[in-house]
C-alpha positions in Angstrom: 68.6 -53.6 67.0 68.7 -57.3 66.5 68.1 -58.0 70.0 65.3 -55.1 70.8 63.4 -56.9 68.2 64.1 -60.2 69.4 62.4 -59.1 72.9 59.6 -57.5 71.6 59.1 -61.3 69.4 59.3 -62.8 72.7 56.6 -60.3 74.7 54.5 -60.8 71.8 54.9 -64.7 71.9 56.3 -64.8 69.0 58.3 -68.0 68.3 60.0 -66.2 65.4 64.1 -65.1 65.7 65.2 -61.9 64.4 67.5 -61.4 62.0 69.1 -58.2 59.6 66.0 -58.1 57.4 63.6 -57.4 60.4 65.6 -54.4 60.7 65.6 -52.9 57.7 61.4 -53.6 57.2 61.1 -51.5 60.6 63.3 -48.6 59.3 60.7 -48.9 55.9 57.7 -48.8 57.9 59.1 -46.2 60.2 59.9 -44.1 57.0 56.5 -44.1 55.4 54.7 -43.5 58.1 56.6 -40.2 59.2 56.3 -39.3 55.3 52.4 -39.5 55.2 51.9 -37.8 58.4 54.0 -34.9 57.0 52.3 -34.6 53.9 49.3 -34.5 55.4 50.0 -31.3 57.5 51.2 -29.9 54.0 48.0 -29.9 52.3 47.2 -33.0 50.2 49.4 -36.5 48.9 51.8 -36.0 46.2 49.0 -36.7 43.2 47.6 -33.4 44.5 50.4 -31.2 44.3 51.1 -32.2 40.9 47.6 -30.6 39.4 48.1 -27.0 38.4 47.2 -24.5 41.2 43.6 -23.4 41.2 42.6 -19.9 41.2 39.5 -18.5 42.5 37.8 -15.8 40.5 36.1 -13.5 43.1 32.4 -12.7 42.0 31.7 -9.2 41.7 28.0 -7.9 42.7 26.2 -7.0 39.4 26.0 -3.1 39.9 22.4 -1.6 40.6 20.0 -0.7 37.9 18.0 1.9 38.1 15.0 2.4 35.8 14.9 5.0 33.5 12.5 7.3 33.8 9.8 7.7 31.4 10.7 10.5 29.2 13.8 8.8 28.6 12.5 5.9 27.7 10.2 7.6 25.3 13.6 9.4 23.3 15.2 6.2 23.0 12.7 4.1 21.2 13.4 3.3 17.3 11.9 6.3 15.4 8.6 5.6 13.7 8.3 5.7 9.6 5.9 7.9 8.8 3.6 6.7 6.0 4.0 8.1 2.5 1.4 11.4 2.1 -1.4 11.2 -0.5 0.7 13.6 -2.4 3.8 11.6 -2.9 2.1 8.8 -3.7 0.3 10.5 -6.6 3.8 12.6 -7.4 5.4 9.2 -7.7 2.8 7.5 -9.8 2.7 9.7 -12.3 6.7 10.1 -12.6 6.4 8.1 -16.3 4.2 10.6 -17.9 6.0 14.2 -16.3 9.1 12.4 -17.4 7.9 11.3 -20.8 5.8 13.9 -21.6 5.5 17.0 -19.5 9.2 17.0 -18.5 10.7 17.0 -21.7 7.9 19.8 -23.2 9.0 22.3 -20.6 13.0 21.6 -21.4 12.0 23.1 -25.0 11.4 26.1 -23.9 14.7 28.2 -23.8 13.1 31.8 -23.5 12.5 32.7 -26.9 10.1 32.0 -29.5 9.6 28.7 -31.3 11.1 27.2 -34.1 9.7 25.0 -36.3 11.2 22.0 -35.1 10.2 23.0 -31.8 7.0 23.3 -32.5 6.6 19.7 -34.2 8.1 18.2 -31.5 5.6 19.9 -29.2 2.8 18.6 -31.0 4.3 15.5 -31.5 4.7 15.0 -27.3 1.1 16.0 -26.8 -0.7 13.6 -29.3 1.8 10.9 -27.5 0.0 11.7 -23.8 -3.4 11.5 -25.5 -4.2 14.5 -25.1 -6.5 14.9 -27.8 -6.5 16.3 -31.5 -8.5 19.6 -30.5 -6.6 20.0 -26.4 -3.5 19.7 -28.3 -4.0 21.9 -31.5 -5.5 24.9 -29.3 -2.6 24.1 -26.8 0.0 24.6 -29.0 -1.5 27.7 -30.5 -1.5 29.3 -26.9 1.8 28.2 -26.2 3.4 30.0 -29.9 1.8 33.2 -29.2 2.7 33.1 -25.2 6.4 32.2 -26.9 6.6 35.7 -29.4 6.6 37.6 -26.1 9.8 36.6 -24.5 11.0 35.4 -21.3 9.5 31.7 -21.7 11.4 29.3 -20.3 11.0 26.2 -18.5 9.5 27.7 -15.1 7.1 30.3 -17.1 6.3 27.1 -19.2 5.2 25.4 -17.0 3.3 28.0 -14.8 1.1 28.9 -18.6 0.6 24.5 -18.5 -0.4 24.5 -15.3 -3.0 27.6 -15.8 -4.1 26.6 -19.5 -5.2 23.2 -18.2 -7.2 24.4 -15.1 -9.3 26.7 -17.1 -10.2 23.5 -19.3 -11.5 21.4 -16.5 -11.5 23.5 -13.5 -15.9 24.7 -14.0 -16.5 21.0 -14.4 -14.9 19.6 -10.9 -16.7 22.3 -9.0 -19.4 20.3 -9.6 -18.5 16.5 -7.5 -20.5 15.7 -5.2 -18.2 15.2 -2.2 -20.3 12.5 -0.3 -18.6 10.4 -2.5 -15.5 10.9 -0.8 -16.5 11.7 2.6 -19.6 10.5 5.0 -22.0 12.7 6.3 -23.4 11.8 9.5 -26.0 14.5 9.1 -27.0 12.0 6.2 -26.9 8.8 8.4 -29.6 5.8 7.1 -30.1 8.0 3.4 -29.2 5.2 1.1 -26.8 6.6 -1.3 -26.9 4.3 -4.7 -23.3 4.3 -6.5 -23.5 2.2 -10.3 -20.0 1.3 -11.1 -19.0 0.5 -14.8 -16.4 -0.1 -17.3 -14.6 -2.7 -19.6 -13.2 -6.0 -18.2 -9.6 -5.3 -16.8 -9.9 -1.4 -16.1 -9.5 -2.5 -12.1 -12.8 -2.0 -11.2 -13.9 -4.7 -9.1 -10.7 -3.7 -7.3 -11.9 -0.2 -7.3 -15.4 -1.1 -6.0 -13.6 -2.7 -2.8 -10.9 -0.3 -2.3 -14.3 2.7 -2.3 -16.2 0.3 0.2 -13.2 0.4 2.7 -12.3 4.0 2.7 -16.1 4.2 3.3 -16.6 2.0 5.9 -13.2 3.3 7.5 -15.5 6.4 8.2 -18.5 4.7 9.9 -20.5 4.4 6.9 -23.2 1.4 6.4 -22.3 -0.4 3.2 -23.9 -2.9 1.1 -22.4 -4.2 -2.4 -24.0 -5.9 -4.9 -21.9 -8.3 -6.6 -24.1 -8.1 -10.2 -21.0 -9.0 -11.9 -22.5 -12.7 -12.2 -20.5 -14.0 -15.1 -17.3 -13.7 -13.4 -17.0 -15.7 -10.5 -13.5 -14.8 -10.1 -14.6 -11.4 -9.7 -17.2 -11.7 -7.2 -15.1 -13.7 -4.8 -12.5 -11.2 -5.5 -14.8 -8.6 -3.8 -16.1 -11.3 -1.2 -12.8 -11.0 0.0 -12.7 -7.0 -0.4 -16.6 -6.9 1.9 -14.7 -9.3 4.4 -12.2 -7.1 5.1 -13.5 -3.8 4.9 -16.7 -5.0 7.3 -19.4 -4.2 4.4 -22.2 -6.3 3.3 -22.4 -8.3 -0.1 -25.1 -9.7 -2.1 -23.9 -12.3 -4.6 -25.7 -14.8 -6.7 -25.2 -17.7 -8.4 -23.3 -17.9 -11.6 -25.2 -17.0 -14.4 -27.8 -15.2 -12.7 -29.9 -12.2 -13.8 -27.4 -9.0 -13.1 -30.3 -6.7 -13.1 -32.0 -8.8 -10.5 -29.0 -9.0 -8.3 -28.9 -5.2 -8.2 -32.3 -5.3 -7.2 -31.9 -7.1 -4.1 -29.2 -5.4 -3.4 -30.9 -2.1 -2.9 -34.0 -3.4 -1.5 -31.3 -5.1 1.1 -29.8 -1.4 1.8 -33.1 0.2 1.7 -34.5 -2.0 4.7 -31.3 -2.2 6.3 -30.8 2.1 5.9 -27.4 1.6 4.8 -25.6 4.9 3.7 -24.3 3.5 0.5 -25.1 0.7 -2.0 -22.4 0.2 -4.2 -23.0 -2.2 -7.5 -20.6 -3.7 -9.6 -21.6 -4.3 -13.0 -20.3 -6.9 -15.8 -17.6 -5.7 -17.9 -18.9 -4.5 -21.1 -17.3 -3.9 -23.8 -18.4 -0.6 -25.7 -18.4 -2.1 -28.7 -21.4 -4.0 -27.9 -24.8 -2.4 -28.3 -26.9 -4.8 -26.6 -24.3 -5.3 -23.6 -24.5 -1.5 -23.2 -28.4 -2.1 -23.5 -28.4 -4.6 -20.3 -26.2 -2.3 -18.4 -29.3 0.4 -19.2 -31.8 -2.3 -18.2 -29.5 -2.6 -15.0 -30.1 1.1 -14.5 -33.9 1.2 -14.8 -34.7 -1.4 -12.6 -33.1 0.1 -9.3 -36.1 3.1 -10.0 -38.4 0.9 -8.8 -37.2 0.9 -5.3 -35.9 4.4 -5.4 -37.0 7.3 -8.4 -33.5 9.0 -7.6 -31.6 5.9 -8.3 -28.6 5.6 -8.8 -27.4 8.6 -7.6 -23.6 7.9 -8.9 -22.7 6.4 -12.2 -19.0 6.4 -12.2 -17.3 4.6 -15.5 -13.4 3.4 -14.2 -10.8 3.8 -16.7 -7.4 2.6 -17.3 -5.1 5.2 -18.1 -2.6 2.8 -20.1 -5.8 2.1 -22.8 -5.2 6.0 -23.7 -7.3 7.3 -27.1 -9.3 4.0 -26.5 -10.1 5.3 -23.0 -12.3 8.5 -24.9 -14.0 6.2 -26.7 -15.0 4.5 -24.0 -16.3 7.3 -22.3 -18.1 8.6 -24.9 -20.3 5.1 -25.8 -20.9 4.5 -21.9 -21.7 8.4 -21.3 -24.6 8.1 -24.2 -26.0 4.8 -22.9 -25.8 5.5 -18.9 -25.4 9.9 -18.6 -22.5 9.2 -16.1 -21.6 11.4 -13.3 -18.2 11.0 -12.6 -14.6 9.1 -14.1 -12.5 6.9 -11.9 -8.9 6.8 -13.1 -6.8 3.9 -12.6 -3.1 2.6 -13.3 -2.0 6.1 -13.9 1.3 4.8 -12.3 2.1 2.9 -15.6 1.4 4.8 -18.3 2.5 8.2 -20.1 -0.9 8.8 -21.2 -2.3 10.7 -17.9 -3.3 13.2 -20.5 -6.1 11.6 -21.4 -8.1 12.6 -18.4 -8.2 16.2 -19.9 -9.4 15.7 -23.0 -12.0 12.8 -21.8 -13.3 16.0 -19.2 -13.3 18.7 -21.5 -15.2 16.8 -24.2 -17.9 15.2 -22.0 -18.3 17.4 -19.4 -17.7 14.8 -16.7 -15.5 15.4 -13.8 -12.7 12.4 -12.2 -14.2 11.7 -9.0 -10.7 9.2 -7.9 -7.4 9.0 -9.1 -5.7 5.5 -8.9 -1.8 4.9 -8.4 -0.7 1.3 -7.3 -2.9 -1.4 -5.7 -3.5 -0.5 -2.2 -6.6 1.4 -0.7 -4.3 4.4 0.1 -3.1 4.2 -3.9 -6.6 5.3 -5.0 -7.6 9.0 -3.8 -10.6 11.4 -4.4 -8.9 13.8 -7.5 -7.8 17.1 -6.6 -7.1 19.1 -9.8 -4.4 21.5 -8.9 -2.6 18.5 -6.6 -3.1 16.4 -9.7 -1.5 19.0 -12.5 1.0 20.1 -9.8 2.3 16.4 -9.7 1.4 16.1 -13.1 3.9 19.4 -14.2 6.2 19.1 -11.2 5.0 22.5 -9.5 4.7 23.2 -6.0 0.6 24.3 -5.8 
């Protein structure tokens, strides 16, 4: 091997003799060479084959979607809530007082007659709902003779309530006019004048814009005067109210005449043949004979543009204010001759009775029944709906 690399020194011209080590260099290079050229027809050098084996993950064609069709579509959607009725609302808002008062009168009737306990207790329950000395006396008179004949429990109880009640205030109701609740196109451009009244705090500002939305939710043409002029809380309160519900106001400055806002008010109605013109008035307390005397003024002055003016005088009450609330009746009743009674808050109070006696001794129907603070929580009254809530009775 010595000498075959010696030869190939000397073709080269290579001055250089070979010796033992030349020999063993060729073997080396001889050796790596045929190691590379094999590992390359083995798939990769040795760094490669040390890494962990890859393995492919086949991708799978998304299966086809069809579209569903329509009515199918339509069954799967999220059920929609239906909005509470009109009479669960009222049902619900006057829970405290058929739990307070009404409920617990019925659960003293076992089916016989009365004792005398019994019969205190009765009385006792009514006078608490405010029902009034004479409603409660003649009540509980017609309640110890229905008693001596037997078979009076809870149910028959509550039937005689529901009956005895009626007959009290049923005549007067018949009376309401309903375009209070409901527009009439027949009447379209006949300015209907609505004077609202009552002591600061009963809700009636509220009310006022509450009443302009239901009407204007019906197509009606409404302007409000804002103759509330002391409180200018109150008249950006119903700003905010005639925003919403689409009406027009008629505001003044602080401080101004109320009587003359009222004025302008109508005579803005009148030329713009509104269906309704609704007025707030300042809070007055009854107490106060010459604050009830401007709220008279108030009244006379809208004569000028129309003889038939106003047409409505609706006093709002708060429920919660209970005996108070008949006395308030009866001083704004002399001054104004109202027309109708808007009750409010009924939802927190046990003294719902109230609205009987205030009916039966003026003569004066409820034209709206208020239970919580949004415009579906105040309703035209229905009497049996009401005294079916009221007693728990399926009318």
């Amino acid at each position: 091997m010595i000498d075959l690399i010696q030869s190939i020194y000397s073709a080269l011209g290579v001055s250089t003799s070979a010796n033992i080590g030349d020999v063993y260099g060729l073997f080396s290079t001889l050796f790596i060479a045929v190691s590379g050229v094999f590992m390359f027809f083995q798939g990769g050098t040795s760094a490669e084959r040390i890494e962990a084996p890859k393995t492919e993950v086949k991708k799978e064609a998304a299966p086809e979607v069809k579209p569903e069709p329509k009515e199918e579509l339509e069954q799967k959607r999220e059920p929609v809530v239906p909005e509470v009725s009109w009479s669960e609302r009222l049902k619900k808002g006057l829970s405290r007082s058929r739990g307070q008062v009404w409920g617990r009168l019925g659960s003293l009737f076992s089916g016989g007659a009365l004792t005398e306990e019994q019969l205190e207790e009765i009385e006792e329950l009514l006078y608490s709902a405010d029902i009034g000395p004479a409603t409660a006396t003649e009540l509980t008179e017609a309640v110890t003779e229905r008693a001596k004949q037997g078979d009076f429990g809870e149910d028959e109880f509550k039937s005689f309530l529901f009956n005895f009640l009626k007959e009290k205030m049923a005549a007067i109701h018949d009376g309401v006019d309903t375009d209070l609740y409901q527009f009439d196109e027949s009447k379209r451009g006949k300015t209907k004048v609505i004077m609202v009244v009552g002591v600061n705090g009963a809700g009636k500002t509220t009310t006022i814009g509450k009443l302009a939305t239901k009407l204007t939710s019906q197509g009606a043409n409404v302007v409000v005067g804002a103759c509330d002029t002391f409180r200018a809380a109150a008249v950006d309160q119903l700003q905010v109210w005639c925003d919403r519900a689409g009406a027009t106001m008629i505001r003044a400055k602080e401080g101004s005449n109320p009587s003359g806002v009222g004025y302008e008010a109508l005579q803005t109605a009148l030329t713009q043949k509104a269906d309704y013109c609704i007025l707030d008035t300042a809070g007055r307390l009854h107490t106060k004979g010459n604050l009830m005397d401007e709220l008279a003024k108030s009244k006379n002055v809208l004569k000028k543009l129309d003889e038939n003016a106003p047409h409505q005088v609706l006093l709002v009450i708060d429920a919660i204010t209970g005996q108070n609330a008949i006395r308030q009746a009866e001083e704004f009743n002399k001054t104004l001759d109202l027309t109708g009674l808007i009750f409010t808050k009924c939802d927190g109070s046990s003294k719902a009775g109230s609205a009987v006696s205030i009916v039966q001794s003026l003569k004066v129907p409820i034209t709206y029944i208020g239970v919580g603070e949004s415009v579906e929580d105040l309703n035209n009254f229905n009497l049996d709906e009401y005294l079916g809530a009221l007693l728990d009775l399926q009318v």
